[in-house]
VEXDREN-43312 format. One record per residue: z, y, x of N, C-alpha, C, O, CB in turn; residue in one letter. Coordinates in Angstrom, 3 decimals, padded with zeros to 6 digits, always signed. Glycine has a CB too. Layout:
<<Z, Y, X>, <Z, Y, X>, <Z, Y, X>, <Z, Y, X>, <Z, Y, X>, 'A'>
...
***
This chain:
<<+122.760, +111.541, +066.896>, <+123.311, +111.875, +068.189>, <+122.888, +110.843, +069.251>, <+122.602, +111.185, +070.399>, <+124.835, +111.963, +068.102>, 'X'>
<<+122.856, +109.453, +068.786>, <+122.511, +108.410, +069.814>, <+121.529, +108.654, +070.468>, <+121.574, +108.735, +071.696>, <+122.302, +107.230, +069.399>, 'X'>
<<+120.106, +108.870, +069.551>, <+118.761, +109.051, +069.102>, <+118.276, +109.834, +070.392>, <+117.509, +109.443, +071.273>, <+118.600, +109.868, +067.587>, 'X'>
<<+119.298, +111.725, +070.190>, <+118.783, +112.353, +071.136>, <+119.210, +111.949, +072.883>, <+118.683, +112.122, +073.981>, <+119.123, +113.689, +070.695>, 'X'>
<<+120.480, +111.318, +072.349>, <+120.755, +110.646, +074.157>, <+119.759, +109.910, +074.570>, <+119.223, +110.015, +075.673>, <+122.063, +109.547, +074.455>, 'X'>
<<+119.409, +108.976, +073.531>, <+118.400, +107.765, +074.085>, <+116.647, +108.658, +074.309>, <+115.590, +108.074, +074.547>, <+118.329, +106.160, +072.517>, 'X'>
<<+116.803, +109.889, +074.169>, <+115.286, +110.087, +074.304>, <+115.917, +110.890, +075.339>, <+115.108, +110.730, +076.253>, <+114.140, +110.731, +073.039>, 'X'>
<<+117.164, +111.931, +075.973>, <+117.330, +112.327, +076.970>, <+116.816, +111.622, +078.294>, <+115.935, +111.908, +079.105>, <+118.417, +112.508, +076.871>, 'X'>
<<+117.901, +110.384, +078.160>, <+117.844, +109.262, +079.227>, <+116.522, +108.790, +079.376>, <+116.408, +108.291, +080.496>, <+118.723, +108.064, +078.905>, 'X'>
<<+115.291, +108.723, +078.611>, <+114.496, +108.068, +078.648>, <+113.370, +108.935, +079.380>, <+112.461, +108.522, +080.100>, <+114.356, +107.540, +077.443>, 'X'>
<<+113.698, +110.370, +078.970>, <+112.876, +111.456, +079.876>, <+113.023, +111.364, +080.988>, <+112.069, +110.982, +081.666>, <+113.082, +112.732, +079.741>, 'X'>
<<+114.604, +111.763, +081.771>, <+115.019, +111.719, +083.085>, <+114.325, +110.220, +083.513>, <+113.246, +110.314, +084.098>, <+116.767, +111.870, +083.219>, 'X'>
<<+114.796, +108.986, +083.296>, <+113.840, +107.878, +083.713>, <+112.373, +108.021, +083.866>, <+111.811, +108.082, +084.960>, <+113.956, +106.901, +082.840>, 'X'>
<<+111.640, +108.084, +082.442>, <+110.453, +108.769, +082.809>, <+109.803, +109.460, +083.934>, <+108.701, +109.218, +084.427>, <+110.432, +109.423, +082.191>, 'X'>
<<+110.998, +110.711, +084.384>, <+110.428, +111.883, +085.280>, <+111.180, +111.232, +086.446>, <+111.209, +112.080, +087.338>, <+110.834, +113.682, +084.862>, 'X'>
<<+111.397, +110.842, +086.587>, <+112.140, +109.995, +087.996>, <+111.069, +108.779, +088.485>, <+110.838, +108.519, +089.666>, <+113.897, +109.080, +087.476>, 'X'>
<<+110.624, +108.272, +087.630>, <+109.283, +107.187, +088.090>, <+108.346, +107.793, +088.425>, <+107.551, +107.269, +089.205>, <+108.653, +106.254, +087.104>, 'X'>
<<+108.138, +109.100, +087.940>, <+106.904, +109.488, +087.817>, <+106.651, +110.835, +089.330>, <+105.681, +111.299, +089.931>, <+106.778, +110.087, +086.018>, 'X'>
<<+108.010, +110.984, +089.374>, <+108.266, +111.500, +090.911>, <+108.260, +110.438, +092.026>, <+107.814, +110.457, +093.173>, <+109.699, +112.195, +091.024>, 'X'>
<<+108.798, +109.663, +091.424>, <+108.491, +108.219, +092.458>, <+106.876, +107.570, +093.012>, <+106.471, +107.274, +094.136>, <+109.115, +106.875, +091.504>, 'X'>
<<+106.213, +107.523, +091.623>, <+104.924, +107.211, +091.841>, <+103.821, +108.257, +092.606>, <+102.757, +107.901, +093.114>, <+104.517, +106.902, +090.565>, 'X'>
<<+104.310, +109.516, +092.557>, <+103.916, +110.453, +093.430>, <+104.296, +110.629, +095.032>, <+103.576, +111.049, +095.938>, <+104.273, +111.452, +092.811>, 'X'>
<<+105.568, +110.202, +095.077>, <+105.754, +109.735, +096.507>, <+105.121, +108.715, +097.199>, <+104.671, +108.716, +098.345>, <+106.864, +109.418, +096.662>, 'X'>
<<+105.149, +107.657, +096.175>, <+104.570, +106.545, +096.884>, <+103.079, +106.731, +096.843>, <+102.571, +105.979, +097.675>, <+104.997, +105.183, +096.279>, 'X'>
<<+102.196, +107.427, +096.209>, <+101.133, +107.771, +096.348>, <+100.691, +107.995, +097.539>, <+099.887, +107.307, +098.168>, <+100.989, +108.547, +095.733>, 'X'>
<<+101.306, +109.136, +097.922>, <+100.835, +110.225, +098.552>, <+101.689, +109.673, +100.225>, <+101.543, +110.323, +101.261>, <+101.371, +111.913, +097.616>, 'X'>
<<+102.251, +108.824, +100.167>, <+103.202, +108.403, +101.287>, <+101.570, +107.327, +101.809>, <+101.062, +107.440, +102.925>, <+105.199, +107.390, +100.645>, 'X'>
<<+100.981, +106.294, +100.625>, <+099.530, +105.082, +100.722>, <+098.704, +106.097, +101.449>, <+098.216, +105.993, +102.574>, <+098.581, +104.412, +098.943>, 'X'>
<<+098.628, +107.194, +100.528>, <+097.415, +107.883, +101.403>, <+097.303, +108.222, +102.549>, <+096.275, +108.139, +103.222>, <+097.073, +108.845, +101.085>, 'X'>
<<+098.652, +108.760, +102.988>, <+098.932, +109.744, +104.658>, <+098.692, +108.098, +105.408>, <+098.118, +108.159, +106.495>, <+101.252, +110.838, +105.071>, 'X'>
<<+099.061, +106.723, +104.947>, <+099.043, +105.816, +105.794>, <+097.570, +105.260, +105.846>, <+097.069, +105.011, +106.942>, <+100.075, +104.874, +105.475>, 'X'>
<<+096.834, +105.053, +104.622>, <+095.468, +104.914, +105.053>, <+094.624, +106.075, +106.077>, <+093.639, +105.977, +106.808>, <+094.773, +104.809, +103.751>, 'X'>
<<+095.515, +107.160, +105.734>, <+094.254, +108.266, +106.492>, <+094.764, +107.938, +108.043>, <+093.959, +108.086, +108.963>, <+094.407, +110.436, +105.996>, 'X'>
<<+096.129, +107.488, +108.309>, <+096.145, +107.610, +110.019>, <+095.477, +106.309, +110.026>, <+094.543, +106.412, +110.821>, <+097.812, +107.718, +111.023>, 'X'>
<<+095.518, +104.679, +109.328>, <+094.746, +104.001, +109.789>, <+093.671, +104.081, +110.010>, <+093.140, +103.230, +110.724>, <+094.780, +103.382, +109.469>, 'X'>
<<+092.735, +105.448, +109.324>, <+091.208, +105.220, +109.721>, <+091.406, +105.854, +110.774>, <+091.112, +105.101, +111.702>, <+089.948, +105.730, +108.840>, 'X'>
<<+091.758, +106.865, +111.164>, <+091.412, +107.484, +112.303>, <+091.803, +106.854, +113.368>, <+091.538, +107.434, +114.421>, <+091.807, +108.650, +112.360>, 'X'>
<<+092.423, +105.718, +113.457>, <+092.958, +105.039, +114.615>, <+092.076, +103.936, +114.527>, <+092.125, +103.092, +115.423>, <+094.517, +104.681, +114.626>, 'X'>
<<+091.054, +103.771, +113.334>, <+090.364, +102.885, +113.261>, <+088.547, +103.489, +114.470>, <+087.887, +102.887, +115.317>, <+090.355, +102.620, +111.385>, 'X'>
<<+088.439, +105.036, +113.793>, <+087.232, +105.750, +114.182>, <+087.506, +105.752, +115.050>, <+086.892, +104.998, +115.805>, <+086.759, +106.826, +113.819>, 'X'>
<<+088.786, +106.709, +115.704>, <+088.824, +106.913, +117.109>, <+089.004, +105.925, +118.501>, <+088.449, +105.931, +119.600>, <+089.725, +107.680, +117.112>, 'X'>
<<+089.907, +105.203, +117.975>, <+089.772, +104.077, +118.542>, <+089.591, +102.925, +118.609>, <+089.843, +102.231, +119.593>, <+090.131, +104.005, +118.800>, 'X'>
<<+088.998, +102.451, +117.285>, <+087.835, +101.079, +117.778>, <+088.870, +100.098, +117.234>, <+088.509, +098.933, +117.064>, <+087.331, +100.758, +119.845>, 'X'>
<<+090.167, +100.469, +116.933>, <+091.116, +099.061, +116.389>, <+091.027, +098.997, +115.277>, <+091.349, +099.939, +114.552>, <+092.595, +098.938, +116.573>, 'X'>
<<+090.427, +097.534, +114.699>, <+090.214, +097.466, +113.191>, <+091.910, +097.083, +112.460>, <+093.092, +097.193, +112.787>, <+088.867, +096.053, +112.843>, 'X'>
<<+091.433, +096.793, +111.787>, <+092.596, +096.606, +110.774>, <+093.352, +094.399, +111.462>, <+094.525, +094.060, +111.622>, <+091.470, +096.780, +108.414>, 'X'>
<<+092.262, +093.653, +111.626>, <+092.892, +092.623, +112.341>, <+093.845, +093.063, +113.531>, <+094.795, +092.283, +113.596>, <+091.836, +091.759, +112.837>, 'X'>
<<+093.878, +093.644, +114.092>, <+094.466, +093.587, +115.580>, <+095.688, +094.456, +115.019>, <+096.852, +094.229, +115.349>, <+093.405, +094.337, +117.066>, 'X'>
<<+095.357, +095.341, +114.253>, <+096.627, +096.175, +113.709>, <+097.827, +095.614, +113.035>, <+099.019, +095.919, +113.082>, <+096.194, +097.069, +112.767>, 'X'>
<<+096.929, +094.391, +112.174>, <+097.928, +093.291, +111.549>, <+098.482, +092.257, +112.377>, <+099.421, +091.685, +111.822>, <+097.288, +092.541, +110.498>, 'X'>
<<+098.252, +091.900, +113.338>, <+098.362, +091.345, +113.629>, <+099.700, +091.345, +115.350>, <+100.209, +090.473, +116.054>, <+097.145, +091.146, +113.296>, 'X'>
<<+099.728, +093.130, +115.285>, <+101.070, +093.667, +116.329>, <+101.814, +093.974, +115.007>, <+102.976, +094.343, +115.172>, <+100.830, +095.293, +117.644>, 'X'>
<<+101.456, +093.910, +113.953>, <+102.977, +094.230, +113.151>, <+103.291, +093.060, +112.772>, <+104.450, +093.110, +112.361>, <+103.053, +095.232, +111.804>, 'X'>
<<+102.907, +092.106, +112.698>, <+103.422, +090.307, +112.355>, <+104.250, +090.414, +113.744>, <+105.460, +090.636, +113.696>, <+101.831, +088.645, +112.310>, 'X'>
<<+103.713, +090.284, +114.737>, <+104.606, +089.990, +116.044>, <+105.582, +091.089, +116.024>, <+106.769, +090.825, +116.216>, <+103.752, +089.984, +117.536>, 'X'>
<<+105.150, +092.440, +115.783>, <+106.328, +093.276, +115.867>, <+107.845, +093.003, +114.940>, <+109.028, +093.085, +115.271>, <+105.738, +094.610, +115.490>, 'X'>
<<+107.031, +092.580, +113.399>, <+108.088, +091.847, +112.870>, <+109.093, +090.438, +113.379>, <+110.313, +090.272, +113.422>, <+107.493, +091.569, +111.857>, 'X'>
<<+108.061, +089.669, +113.680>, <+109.024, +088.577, +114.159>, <+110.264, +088.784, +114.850>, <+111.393, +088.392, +114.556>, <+108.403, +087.804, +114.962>, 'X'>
<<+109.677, +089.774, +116.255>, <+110.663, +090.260, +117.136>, <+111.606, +090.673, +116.606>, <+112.726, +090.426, +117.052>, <+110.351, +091.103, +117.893>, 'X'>
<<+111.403, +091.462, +115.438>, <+112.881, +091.790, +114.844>, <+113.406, +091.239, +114.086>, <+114.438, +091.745, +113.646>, <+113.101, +092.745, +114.341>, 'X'>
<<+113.070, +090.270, +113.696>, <+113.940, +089.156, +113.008>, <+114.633, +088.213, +113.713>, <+115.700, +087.712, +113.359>, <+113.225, +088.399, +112.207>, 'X'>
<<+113.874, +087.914, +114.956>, <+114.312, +086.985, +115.996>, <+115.544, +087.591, +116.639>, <+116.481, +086.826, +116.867>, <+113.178, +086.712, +117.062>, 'X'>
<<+115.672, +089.026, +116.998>, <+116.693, +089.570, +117.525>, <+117.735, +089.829, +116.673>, <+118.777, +090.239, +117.184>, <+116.360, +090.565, +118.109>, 'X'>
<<+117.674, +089.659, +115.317>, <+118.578, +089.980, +114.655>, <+119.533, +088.985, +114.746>, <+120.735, +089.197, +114.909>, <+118.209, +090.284, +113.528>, 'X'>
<<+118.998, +087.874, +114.639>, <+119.882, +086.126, +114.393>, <+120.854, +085.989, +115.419>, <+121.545, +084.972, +115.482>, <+118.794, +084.541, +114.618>, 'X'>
***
């Protein structure tokens, strides 16, 4: 009886990561594909992009305090 709980639980876990890893997949991809096109279309590489989300972050840490 344990046996089949412990392989129940272990499925649902299983299929719960594995729905997870598909989200997060597919969440990397939609974000690389708008970075290129914001890369093609407009000429902003990936430095300048990193570099308004560092400041964008700060700001919100700074305002939080």
């Amino acid at each position: 009886m344990i046996t089949i709980a412990a392989l129940l639980v272990s499925w649902f876990v299983f299929t719960g990561l594995v729905r997870l890893l598909k989200v997060a997949v597919g969440t990397a991809i939609k974000i690389a594909a708008v970075l290129f096109i914001i890369q093609i279309f407009f000429g902003i590489g990936p430095e300048t992009i990193w570099e308004r989300l560092m400041q964008f972050s700060s700001q919100i840490f700074q305002t939080g305090k």
